[in-house]
C-alpha angles and dihedrals in degrees: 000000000000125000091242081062110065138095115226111200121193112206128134135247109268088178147006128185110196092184095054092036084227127101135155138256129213118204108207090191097060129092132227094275090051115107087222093053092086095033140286124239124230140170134212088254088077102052099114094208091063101232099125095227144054129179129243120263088038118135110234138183115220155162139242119243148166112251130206096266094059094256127113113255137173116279135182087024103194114183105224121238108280109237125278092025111132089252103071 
């Protein structure tokens, strides 16, 4: 898939289990009918970064993927930069 392709989704972190590796994302954006308005499972798997965890209230950019249990969850999961870094 090309990067024209995708769909990048912005939503936050409503919970994160560091024990377990999985947590939830709300996306703020969807409606009723949107998989992501109830939301969306992820594991740490998923954290691009690579750092395996991520705490709630943080403001993330993600994909949208099939999991392996056949329902979309949240992929690619990038936190976005907290306010006043240098990288805003």
């Amino acid at each position: 898939m090309s990067l024209s392709n995708r769909c990048l989704r912005f939503g936050k972190v409503m919970s994160f289990d560091e024990y377990r590796g999985v947590g939830t994302i709300l996306d703020e954006g969807c409606s009723g009918t949107d998989p992501a308005s109830a939301g969306l499972f992820f594991h740490c798997t998923a954290i691009a970064d690579g750092s395996r965890s991520i705490a709630p209230g943080r403001e993330v950019v993600y994909e949208l993927g099939a999991g392996s249990t056949g329902c979309w969850e949240a992929v690619l999961v990038r936190p976005l930069p907290e306010p006043g870094s240098q990288y805003r």
